[in-house]
C-alpha positions in Angstrom: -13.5 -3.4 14.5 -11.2 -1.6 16.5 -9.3 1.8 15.5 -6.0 -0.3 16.2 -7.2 -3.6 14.4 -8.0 -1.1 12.2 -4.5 0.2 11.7 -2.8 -3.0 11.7 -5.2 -3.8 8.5 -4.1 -0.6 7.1 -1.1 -1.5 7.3 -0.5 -5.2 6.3 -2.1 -3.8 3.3 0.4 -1.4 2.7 3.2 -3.6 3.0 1.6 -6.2 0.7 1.5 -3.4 -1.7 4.9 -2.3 -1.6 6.1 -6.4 -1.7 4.3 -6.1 -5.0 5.4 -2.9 -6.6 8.8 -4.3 -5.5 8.1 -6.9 -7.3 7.1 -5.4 -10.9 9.5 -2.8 -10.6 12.2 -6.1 -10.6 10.1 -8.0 -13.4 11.0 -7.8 -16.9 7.9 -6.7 -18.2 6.6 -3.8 -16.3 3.2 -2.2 -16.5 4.5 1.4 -15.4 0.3 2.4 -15.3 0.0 -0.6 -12.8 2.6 0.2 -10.9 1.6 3.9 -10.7 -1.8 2.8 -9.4 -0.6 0.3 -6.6 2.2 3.4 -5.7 -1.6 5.9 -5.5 -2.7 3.0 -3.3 -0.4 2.5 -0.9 -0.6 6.4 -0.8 -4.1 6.2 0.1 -3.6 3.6 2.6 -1.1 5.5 4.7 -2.5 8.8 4.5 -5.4 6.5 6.4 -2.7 5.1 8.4 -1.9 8.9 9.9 -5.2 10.4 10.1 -6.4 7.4 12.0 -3.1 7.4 14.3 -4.0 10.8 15.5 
């Protein structure tokens, strides 16, 4: 796999992520220790995103 395939990855993933924190943080029963975890994810994935784009 390609560094830029790579990326891309990296980055559909993040955006999935976000579409779903999006959507707890909207849903009338949040799980605030989910949502903490997805938000430590998507951290992770673009702290990837940079070190890789360098």
């Amino acid at each position: 796999m390609s560094v830029s395939s790579h990326v891309q990855e990296l980055r559909r993933k993040h955006q999935a992520l976000s579409d779903r924190v999006e959507a707890a943080q909207r849903g009338p029963s949040t799980d605030d220790l989910a949502i903490k975890e997805m938000k430590l994810e998507k951290l992770r994935l673009k702290e990837q995103i940079e070190r890789l784009g360098h």
